[in-house]
C-alpha positions as CSV (number, residue, x, y, z in Angstrom):
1,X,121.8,160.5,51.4
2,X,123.2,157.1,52.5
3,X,120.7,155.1,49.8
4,X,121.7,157.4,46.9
5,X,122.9,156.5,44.1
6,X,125.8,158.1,41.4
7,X,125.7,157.6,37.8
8,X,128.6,158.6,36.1
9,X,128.1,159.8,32.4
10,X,131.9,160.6,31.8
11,X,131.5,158.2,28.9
12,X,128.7,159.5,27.3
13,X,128.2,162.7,28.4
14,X,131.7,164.1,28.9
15,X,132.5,162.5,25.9
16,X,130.2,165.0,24.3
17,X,132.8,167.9,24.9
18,X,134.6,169.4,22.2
19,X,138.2,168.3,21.4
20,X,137.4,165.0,23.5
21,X,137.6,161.3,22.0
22,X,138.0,158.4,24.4
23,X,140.7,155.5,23.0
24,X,139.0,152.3,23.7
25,X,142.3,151.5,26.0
26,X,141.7,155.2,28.0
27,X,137.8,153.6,28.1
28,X,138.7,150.5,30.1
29,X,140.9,152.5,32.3
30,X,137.8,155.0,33.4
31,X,135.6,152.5,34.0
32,X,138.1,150.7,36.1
33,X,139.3,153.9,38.3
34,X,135.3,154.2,38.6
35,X,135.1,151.1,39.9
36,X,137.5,151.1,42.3
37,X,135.7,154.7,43.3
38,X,132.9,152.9,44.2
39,X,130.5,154.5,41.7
40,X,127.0,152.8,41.6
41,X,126.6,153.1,37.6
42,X,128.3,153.9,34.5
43,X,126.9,154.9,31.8
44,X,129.3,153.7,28.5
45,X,127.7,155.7,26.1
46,X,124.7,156.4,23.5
47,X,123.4,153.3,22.1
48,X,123.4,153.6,18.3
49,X,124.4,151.7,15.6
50,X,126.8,154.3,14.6
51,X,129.0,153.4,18.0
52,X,129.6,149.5,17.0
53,X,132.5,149.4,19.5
54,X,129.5,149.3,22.2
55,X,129.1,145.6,22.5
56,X,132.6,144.6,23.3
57,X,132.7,147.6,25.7
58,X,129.9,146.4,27.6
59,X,131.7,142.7,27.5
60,X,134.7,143.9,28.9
61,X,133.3,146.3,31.3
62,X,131.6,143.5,32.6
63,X,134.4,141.7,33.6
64,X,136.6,144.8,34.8
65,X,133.8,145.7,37.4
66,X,132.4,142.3,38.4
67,X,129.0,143.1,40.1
68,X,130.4,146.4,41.8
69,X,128.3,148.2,39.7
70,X,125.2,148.4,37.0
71,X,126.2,149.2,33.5
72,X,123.9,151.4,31.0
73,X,123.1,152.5,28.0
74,X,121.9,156.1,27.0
75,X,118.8,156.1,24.2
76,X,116.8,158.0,22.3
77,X,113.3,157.2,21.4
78,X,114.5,155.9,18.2
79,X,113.7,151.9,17.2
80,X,116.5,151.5,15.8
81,X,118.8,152.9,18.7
82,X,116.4,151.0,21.1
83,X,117.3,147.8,19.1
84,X,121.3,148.2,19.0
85,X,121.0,149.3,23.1
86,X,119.3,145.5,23.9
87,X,121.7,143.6,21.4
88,X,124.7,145.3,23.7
89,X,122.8,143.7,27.1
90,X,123.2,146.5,29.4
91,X,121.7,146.4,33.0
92,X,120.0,149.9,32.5
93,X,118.8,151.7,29.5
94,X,118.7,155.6,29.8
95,X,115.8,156.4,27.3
96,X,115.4,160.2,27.1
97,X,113.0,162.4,25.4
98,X,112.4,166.0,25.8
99,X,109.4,167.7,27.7
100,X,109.7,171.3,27.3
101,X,107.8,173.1,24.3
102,X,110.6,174.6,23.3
103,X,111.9,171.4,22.5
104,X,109.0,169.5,21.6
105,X,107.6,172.4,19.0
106,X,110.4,174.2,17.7
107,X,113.4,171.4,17.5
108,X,111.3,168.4,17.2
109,X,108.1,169.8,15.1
110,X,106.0,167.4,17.2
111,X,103.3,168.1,19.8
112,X,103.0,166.5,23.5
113,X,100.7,163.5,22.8
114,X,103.7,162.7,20.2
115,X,106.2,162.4,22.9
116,X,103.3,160.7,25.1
117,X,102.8,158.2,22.2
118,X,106.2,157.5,21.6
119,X,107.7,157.5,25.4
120,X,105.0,154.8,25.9
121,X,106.3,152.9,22.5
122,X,109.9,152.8,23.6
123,X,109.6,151.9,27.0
124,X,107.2,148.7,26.0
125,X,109.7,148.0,23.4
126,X,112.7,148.1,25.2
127,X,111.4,145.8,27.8
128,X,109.9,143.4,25.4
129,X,113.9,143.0,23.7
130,X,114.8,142.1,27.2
131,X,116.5,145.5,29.0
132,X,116.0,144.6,32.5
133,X,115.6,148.3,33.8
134,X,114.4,151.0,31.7
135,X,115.0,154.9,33.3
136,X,113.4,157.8,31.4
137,X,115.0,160.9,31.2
138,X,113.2,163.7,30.8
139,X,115.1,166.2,28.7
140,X,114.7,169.9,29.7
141,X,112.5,169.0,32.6
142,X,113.8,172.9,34.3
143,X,111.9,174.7,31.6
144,X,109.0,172.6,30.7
145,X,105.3,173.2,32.3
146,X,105.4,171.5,36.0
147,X,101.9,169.6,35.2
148,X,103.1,168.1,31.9
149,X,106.6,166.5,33.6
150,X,104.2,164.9,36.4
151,X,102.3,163.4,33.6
152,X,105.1,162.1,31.7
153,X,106.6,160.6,34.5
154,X,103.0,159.0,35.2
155,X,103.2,157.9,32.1
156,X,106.4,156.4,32.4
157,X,106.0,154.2,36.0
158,X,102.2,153.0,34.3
159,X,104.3,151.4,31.6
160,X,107.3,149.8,33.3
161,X,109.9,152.2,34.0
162,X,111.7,151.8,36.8
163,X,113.0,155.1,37.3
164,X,112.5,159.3,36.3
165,X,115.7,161.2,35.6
166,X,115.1,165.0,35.3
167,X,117.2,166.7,33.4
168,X,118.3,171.0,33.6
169,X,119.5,170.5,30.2
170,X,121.1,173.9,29.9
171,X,121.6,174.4,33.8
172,X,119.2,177.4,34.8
173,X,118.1,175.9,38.1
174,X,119.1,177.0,41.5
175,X,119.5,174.7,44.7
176,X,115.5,175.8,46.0
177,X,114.4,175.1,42.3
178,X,115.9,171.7,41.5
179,X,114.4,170.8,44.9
180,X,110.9,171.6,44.2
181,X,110.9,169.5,40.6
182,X,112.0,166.7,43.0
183,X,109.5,166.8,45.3
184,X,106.8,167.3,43.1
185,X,107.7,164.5,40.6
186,X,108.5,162.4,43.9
187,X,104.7,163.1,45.1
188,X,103.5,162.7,41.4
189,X,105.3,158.9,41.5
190,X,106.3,156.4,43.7
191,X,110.0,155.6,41.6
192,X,113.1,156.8,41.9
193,X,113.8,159.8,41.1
194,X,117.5,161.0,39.8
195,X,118.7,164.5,38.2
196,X,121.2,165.4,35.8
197,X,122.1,169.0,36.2
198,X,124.4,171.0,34.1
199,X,127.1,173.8,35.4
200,X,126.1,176.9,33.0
201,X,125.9,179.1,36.1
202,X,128.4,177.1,38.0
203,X,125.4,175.3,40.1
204,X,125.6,171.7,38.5
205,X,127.4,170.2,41.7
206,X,125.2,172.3,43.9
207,X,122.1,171.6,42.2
208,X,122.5,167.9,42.6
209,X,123.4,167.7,46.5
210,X,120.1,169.9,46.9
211,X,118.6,167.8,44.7
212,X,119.6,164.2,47.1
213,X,118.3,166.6,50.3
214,X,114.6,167.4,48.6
215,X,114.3,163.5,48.3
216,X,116.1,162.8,44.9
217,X,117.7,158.9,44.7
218,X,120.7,159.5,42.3
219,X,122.1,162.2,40.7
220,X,124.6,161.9,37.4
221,X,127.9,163.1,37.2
222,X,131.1,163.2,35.0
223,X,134.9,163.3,36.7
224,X,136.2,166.9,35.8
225,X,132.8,168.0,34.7
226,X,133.5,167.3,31.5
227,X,130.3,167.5,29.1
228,X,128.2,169.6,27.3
229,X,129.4,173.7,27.3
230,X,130.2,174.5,30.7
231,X,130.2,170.7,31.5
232,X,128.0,168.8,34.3
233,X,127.9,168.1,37.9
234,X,131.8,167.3,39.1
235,X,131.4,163.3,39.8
236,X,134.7,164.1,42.3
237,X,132.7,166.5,43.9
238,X,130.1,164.5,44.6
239,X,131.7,161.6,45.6
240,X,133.6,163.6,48.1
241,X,131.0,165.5,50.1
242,X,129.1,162.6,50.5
243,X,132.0,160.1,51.8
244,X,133.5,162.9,53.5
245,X,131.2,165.4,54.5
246,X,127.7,163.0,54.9
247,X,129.9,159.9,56.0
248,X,128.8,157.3,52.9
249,X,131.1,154.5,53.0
250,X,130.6,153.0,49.9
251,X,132.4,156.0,48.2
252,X,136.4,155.6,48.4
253,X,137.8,159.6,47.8
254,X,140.9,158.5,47.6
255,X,140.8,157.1,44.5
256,X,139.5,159.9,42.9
257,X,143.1,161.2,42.0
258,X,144.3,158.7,40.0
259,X,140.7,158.7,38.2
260,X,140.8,162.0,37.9
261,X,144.6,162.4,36.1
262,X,143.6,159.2,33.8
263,X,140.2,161.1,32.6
264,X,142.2,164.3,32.3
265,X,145.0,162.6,30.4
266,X,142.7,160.9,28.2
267,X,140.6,164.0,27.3
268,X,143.7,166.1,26.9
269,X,142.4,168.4,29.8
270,X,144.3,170.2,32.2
271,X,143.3,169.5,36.3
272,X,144.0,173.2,38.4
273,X,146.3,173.8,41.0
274,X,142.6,174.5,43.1
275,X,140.7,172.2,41.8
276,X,138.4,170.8,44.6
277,X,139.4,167.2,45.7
278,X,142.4,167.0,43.9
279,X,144.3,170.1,43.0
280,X,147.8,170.0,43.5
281,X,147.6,172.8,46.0
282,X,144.6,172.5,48.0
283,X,146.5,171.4,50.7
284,X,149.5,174.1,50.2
285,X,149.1,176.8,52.8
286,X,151.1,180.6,53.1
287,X,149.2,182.5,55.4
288,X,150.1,183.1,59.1
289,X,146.6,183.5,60.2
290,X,145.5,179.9,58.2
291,X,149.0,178.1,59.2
292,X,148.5,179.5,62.8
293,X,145.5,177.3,62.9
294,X,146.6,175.0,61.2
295,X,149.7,174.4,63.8
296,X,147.1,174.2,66.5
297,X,144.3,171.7,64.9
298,X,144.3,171.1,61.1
299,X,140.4,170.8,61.2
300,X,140.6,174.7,61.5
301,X,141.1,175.7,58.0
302,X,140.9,172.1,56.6
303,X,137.5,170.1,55.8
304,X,139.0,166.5,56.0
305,X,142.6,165.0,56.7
306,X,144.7,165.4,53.0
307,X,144.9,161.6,53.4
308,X,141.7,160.8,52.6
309,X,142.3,161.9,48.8
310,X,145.9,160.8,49.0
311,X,147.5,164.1,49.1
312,X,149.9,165.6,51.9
313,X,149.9,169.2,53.7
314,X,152.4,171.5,52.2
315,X,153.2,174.5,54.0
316,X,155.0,177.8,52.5
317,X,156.6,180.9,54.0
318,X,156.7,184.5,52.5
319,X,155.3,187.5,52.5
320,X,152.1,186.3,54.3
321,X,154.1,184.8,56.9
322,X,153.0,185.5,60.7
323,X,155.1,185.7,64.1
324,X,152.9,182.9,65.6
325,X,153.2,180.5,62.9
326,X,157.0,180.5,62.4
327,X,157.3,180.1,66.6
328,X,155.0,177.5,66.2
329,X,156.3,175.4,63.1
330,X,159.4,175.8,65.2
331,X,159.0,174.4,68.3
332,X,157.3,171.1,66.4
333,X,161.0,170.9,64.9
334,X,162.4,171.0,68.4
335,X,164.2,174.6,67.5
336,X,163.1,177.0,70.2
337,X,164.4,180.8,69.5
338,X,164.0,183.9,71.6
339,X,160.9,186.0,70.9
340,X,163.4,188.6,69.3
341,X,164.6,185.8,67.4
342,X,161.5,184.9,65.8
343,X,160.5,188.4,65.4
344,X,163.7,189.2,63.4
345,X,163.7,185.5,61.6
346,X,160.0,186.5,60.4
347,X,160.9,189.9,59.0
348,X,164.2,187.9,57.2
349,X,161.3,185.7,55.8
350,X,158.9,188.1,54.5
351,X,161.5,189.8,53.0
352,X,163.6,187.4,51.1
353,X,161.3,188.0,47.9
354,X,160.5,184.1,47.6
355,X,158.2,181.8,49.2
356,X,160.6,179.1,51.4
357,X,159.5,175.3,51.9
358,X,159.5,174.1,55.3
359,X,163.1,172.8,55.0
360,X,164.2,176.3,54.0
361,X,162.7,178.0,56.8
362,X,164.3,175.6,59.4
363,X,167.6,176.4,57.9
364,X,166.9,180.0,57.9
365,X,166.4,179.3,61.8
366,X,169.3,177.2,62.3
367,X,171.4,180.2,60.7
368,X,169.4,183.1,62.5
369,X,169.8,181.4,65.8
């Protein structure tokens, strides 16, 4: 997991959500909290002559991100859109084109040696307008015959791609599914391989972590989740198990805050109080048992310091409040009270009918004792 890569799609993918429409101002902002994230690739949008604001946002992205990161274009197999994607100059061009029957016979009307034909006419053209790295996304990959996504991908690294990104277009896969497309499309070629997993069974952030284990090189993401129905893999979630949990140091959590409220802001979305990485009360805590251990070592009931995503413990007392953790919060303030005391202090507590800050409870003490 220390060579993968994340692609965030929060610009083209999450700007597929209903209700959303990224200002060109909120645009510049994302890609620079991205940035600063350490995110390997952003991809800006769909390249079609119907979004003429791409060129300048590639210019300007360009100079916001210096060489931190690769910028790219998402395609379809379309001339035209193939055309408009190499005039914009990205550093990656995302072609994609679908590989399950469902899609190929009913939506499309076509049949496989269509897509064959055609995969094999955009790649070749893309490369000869001058797109330095062409990645082919296969669209629907979870639900299309095994045999016939090896053979596309085949298809794909015989004529120049440089990388296979499998897509579980409407999210049916499981963590022990994702990870045998991966391996067999990683024994089938010898190119990257990167996934795009969607969240219709709440898997999507799942999916792509078991996805990097089976052998997978990137995986794509959005910040908040945001595309498609139930949204994508959580580009905050990734970026946090792997710097925090797998140790990758070129991912910076504690950014993801301010990246996070910018995206929300911009897509008029609201961030819960328990959203993971950067809820406003992941770090609050009202339990005795939890703020017992919490008194005595924080890596009890927490999975990294709050610091490292810029937030702050925040204890509470109430109803849930214990003997042992009120004794201990004490004695940290310097008050030590009788065992009676505390006992008495703790009912007083648990029966007030609100839930007391820290400062409140010390004065609660300072009265009791």
């Amino acid at each position: 997991m220390s060579r993968c890569k994340l692609i965030d799609s929060t610009l083209r993918e999450g700007a597929q959500a209903p209700g959303v429409a990224f200002t060109a101002a909120a645009r510049l902002r994302i890609i620079a909290g991205l940035s600063q994230a350490g995110i390997d690739e952003i991809e800006l949008g769909a390249a079609s002559p119907l979004h003429p604001w791409l060129p300048e946002l590639l210019h300007e992205a360009r100079d916001l991100v210096a060489q931190s990161c690769s910028l790219a274009l998402w395609c379809r197999c379309k001339d035209d859109d193939i055309a408009f994607a190499a005039a914009c100059h990205p550093d990656v061009l995302s072609l994609s084109i679908p590989v399950s029957d469902r899609h190929i016979r009913e939506r499309l009307r076509k049949d496989r040696s269509w897509v064959r034909e055609t995969l094999i006419h955009s790649i070749e053209l893309a490369l000869s307008l001058g797109i330095p790295s062409i990645s082919v996304g296969l669209e629907d990959a979870s639900r299309a015959e095994l045999d016939f996504v090896c053979a596309m991908a085949t298809t794909a690294a015989q004529h120049g791609a440089s990388r296979i990104r499998l897509a579980d277009t409407v999210g049916i896969c499981s963590p022990g599914s994702i990870s045998e497309l991966v391996l067999a499309v990683k024994g089938a070629v010898s190119l990257p391989v990167g996934v795009h997993c969607h969240n219709d069974f709440g898997m999507a952030t799942a999916n792509s972590i078991a996805a990097l284990e089976a052998g997978a090189n990137s995986l794509d993401a959005t910040v908040l989740g945001l595309g498609e129905r139930t949204g994508c893999c959580r580009l905050e979630e990734a970026v946090g198990y792997l710097a925090l949990v797998q140790g990758n140091r070129r991912y910076k959590p504690e950014h993801l805050p301010a990246l996070c409220h910018t995206v929300a802001e911009a897509a008029g979305r609201k961030i819960a109080a328990n959203h993971p990485l950067v809820g406003a009360d992941i770090f609050t805590c009202e339990t005795g048992l939890h703020q017992h251990g919490l008194a005595v070592n924080p890596a009890t009931y927490e999975p990294y310091p709050p610091e490292r995503v810029g937030s702050t413990r925040t204890l509470r007392f109430g109803q849930k409040t214990g003997f042992r953790a009120v004794a201990l919060h004490l004695a940290k303030h310097g008050l030590h009270l009788t065992e009676s005391e505390i006992q008495q202090l703790t009912k007083q507590v648990r029966a007030c009918g609100a839930v007391l800050n820290e400062g409140e409870l010390l004065r609660f003490a300072v009265a009791a004792k």
